[in-house]
N, C-alpha and C positions, 0 to 999 in steps of 0.2 A: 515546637520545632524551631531551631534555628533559620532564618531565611538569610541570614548575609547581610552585608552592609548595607544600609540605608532602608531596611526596612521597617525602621520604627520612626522615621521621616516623617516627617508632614507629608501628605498625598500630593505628587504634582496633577495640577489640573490637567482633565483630559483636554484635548485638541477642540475645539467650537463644534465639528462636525462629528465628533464622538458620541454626543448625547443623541443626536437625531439619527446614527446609524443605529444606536440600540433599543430606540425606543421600539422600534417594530417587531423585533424578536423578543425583547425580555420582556413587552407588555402582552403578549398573547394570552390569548384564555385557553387553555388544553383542554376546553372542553369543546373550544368551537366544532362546527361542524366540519368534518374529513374533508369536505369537498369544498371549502372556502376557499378562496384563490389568498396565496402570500405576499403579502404589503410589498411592493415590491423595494430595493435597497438600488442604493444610488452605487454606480461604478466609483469604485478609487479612484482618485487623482493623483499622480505623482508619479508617472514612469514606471518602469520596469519593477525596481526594488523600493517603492514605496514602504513595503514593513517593516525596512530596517529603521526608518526612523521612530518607529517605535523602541526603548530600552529595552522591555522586557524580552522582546524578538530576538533582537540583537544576541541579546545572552542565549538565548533560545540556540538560534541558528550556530551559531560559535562553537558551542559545545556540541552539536551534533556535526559539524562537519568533522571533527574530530574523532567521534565514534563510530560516525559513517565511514571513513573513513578502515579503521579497523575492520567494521563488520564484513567491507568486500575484502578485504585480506582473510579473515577466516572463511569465507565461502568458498575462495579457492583455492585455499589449503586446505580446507575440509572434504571437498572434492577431489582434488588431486590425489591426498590421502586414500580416502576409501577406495577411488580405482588402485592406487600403490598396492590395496592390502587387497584385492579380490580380484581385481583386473575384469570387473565386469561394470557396464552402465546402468543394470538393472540393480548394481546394488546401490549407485550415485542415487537414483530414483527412489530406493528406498528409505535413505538419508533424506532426502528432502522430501520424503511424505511422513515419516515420523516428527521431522521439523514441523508439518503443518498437520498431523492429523490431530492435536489439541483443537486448533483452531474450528478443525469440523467440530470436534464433540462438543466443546464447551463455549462456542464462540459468541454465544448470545447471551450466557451470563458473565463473561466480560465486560459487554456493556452494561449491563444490570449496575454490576458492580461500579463504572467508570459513570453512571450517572449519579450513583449513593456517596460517594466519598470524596473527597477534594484532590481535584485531578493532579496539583504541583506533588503534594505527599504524595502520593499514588507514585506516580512516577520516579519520584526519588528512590523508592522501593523495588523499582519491576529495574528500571537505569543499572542500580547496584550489584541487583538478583543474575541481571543479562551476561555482566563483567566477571562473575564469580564462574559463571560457565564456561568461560574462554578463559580464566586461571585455570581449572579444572582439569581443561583440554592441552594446555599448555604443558604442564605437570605431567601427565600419562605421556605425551608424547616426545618430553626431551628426556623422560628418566627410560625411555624405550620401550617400556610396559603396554603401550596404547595395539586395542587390537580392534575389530572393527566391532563387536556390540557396543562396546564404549563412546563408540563413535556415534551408535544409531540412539544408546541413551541419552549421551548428555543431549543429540539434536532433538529428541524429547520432550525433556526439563526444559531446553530453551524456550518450544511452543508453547509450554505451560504457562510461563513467564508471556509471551506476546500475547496469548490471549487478553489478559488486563492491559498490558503497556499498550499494544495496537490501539483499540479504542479509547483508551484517557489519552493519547497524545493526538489522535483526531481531532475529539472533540476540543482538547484545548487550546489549538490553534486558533479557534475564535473567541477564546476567551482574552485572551492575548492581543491580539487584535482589532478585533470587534467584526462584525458583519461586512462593512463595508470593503475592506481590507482580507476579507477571508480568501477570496479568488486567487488575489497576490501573493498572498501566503502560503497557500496551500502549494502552489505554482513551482514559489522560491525554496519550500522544502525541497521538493523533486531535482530543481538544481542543486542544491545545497547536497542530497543523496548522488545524485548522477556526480557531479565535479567531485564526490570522495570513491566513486567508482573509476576515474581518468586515473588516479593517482593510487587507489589498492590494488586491485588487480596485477597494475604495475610492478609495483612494489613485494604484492606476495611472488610475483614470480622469480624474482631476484632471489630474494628469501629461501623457497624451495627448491631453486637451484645453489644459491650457495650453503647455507645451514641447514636446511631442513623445515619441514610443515610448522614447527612446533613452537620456532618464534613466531612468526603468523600470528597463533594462538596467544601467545604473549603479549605481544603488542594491541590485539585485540583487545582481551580485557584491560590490561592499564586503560586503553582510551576511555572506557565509561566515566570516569577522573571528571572527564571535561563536562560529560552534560548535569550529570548530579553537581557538580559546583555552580554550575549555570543557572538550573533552577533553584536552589539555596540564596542567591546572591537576588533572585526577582523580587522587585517590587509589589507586592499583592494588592495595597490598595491602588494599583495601575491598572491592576485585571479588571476584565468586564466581566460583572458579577453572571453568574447563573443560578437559577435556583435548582441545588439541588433533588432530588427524586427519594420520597421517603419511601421508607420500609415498609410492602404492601405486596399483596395479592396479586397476582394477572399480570406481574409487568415484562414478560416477557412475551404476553400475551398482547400487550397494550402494543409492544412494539412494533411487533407483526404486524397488526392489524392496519397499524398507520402507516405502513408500507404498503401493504396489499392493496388501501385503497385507493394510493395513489400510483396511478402508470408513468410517473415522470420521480417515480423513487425504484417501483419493482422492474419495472422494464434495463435500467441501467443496470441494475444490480443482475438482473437474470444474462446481461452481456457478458462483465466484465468475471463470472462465475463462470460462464464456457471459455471465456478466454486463458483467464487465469489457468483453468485446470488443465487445458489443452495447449493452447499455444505459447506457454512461457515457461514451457521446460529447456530453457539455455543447458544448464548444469549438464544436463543426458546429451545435448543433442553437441556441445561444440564442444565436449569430451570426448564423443566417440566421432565426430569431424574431425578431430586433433590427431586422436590416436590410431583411428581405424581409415583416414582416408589422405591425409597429409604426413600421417608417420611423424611427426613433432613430438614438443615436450612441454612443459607447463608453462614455458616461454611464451610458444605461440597463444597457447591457452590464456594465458594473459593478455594477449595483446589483441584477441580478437573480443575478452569481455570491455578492455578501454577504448575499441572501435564503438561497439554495440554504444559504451559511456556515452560517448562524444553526441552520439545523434538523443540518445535521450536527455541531454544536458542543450543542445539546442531545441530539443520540445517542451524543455519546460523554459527556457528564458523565450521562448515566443506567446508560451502558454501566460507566464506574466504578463507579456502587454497585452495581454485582449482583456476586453473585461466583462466579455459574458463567456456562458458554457453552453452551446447552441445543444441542441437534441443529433439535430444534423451533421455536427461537426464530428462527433463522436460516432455517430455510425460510418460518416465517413473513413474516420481513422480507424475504426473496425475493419473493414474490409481492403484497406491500402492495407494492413498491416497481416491480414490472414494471404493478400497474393503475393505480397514480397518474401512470404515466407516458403511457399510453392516455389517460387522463380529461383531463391538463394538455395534450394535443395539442391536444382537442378543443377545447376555453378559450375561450367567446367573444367575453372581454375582455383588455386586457394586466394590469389587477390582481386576476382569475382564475387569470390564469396563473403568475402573478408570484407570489401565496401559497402555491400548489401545490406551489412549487419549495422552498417549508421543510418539509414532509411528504417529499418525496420526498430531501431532502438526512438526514434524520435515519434514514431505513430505510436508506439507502445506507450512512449512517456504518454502521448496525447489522451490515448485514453483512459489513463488512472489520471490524470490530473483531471480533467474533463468532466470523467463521471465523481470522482470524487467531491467536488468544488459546486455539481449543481445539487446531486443529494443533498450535503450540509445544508446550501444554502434552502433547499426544498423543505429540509427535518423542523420538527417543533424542537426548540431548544432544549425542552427538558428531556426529551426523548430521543437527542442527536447521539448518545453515548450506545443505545443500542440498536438505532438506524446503525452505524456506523459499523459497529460489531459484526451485525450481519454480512454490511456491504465486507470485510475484512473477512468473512468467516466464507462468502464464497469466494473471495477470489483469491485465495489463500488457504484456504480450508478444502476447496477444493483437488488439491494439488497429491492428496493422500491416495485420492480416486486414478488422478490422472494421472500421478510420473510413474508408477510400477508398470503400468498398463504401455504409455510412451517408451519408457524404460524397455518393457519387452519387443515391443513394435522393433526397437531401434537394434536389440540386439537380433532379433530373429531376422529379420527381413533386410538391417541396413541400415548405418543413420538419413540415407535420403528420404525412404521411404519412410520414415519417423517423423522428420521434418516438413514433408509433407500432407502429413497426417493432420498433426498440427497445426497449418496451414490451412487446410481446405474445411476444417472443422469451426476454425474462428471465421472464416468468408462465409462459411454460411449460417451463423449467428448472428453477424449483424445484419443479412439479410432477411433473418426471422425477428429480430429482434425491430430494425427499422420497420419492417410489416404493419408490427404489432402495435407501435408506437404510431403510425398512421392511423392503423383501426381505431385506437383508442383516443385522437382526436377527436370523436364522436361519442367512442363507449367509454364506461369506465368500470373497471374489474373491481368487483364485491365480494369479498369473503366473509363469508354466514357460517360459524362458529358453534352454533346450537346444533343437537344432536340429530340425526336422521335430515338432514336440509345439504342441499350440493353447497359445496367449497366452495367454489369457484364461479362465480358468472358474471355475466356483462352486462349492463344495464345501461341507459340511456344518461347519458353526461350532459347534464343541464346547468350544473353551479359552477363551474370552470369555464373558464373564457379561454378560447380560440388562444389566446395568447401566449396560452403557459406551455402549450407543444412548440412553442415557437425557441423557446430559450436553447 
């Protein structure tokens, strides 16, 4: 395959501090014991955007604000859309669980797969595959044909497509980078997504008020241009090698299992899985605030998803400068973010409501950059492709469960009442969830996989240090 310029280069030397960040992760033995505490990795140095001084990022980051960019243009003209054609929320909710319900079924051989194969290829595949589904949509809806199964297929095929692309662009962020720099990274994507969220949303609403959904859709897929050129144009021997994961028996089995055993991998994932499902139905809930209690049009609709931007786009540039991912900080952002979602129900004006949504959009960043950033940094390298999946498959995967169910809440009862729901269900997740994460300072949860023996139990934590509940 082609990679673009400079790729048959002599190798630029890595950075002095690049070998000692990887020697910790990529020397590991996968057969250590579960319960080994992780080498620990030295904080970045270098400010906020440190990883752009990496080249390979750069191109990285480039081409995705460019298709981020699109992808919020299609979500709310995809949305806009489906109420246009059904004039219900229950059926916005059904679109965005066909979008994830791949994710549930399949979302663990995802990873499988994003640990077997070379994550840049990969990517230039799922990249390509993404933009053919927004031609697709684009096509049915300017020749006027588009009716709404079309709508709930293609967001379908799209999931199918994320399930691989979700986890190879995970994990490949530290291949790119390296360990030490992962944090930053991970951080500076969430900005890189939120700042193409200020400017599409925007943008589609103009669009769907002047022309119609369908350029949306257009301009959608052209953007994938930019990140499949991006990764084409990387350097490969600048990556940080990983070894990849042969073709074998149990590995979906393996993956579990290295999650299960550790409480500072399943506990975040078992958060940000109630959250996802529950608390981050925007699509249902500020389409029927639009249309069922402000009486507006896809205008407002817009402009209250580039409020919600704003505050997640300063959660993730604050999220860059810190440089750990505490345990605490994230349940705290769990629960500021499950009661601002209670108080914003309640809102007895639209620019009440309308503020609220930048508070609540910046806890929200906090907690997927947060739990995302300490998992990796928790996962064994060769096994980060289906940690990853997982953590991907609930909090995304869950949403097939959650938005027809929100969806209905919202249409039978109300969108306050919806909002609410949603609300009081993530407050008290992190309250189960921080619990649990206390108890397990002391225990550590075992899953025993042999037949006729409990799943599940808790055993005395002796090989972890006090210290790892502390991150």
């Amino acid at each position: 395959m082609s990679t673009g310029p400079g790729a048959d280069s002599a190798p630029a030397p890595n950075r002095h501090d690049d070998d000692t960040r990887t020697t910790s992760l990529q020397g590991e033995d996968a057969s250590a014991a579960p319960d080994a505490p992780a080498a620990p990795v030295a904080p970045a140095k270098g400010g906020t955007f440190s990883s752009l001084r990496i080249r390979n990022y750069r191109l990285y980051a480039g081409g995705q604000v460019v298709s981020n960019a699109g992808t919020w243009m299609q979500r709310i003209a995809q949305d806009w859309l489906v109420l246009g054609l059904t004039g219900s929320s229950a059926a916005v909710g059904i679109t965005t669980a066909l979008q994830f319900l791949p994710m549930l079924l399949f979302g663990l051989y995802g990873g499988v797969i994003a640990d077997r194969l070379p994550k840049r290829r990969l990517l230039v595949v799922t990249q390509a595959a993404m933009g053919a589904t927004g031609l697709a949509l684009a096509v049915l809806t300017l020749s006027g044909h588009v009716q709404v199964w079309h709508v709930y297929l293609i967001a379908f095929v799209l999931g199918v497509v994320t399930v691989v692309d979700n986890p190879a662009r995970q994990a490949f962020v530290s291949e790119m980078v390296g360990p030490a720099d992962l944090r930053n990274a991970v951080s500076l994507n969430s900005a890189n997504f939120q700042s193409a969220r200020l400017v599409g949303p925007a943008v589609a609403g103009v669009l769907i008020t002047a022309v119609g959904s369908g350029w949306a859709f257009l301009l959608n897929g052209l953007s994938f241009a930019a990140p499949v050129a991006a990764l084409l144009m990387m350097r490969s021997s600048e990556l940080h090698k990983v070894e990849r994961a042969p073709r074998g028996k149990g590995q979906l089995r393996e993956g579990l299992r290295h999650v299960a055993e550790r409480p500072e991998l399943i506990w975040p994932i078992v958060l940000v899985g109630f959250i996802g499902t529950f608390g981050f139905n925007f699509p249902i809930w500020l389409t029927a605030f639009v249309n069922n209690v402000f009486h507006a049009g896809a205008g407002t609709y817009g402009l209250l998803n580039t409020l919600m931007a704003a505050g997640s786009l300063a959660g993730a540039l604050l999220a860059a400068r810190r440089g750990s991912s505490r345990q605490r900080l994230l349940i705290g952002a769990a629960a500021a973010f499950g009661a601002l979602e209670v108080v914003a129900a309640l809102a007895p004006d639209f620019w009440v409501f309308a503020v609220l949504l930048v508070p609540i959009g910046m806890f929200g960043l906090t907690i997927n950059v947060t739990a995302n950033s300490s998992i990796q940094l928790a996962s064994d390298p060769a096994l980060r492709g289906r940690v990853m999946s997982l953590f991907m498959m609930v909090f995304m995967g869950g949403t097939p469960l959650g938005a027809p169910l929100v969806g209905w809440v919202t249409d039978a009862y109300g969108p306050r009442v919806g909002f609410i729901s949603g609300g009081v269900i993530s407050l008290a997740a992190a309250g189960g969830v921080g619990f649990a994460l206390a108890r397990a300072g002391g225990l550590r949860l075992r899953v025993d996989l042999r037949p006729g023996r409990p799943h599940l139990t808790f055993v005395p934590r002796q090989a972890v240090a006090p210290e790892a509940f502390a991150r």
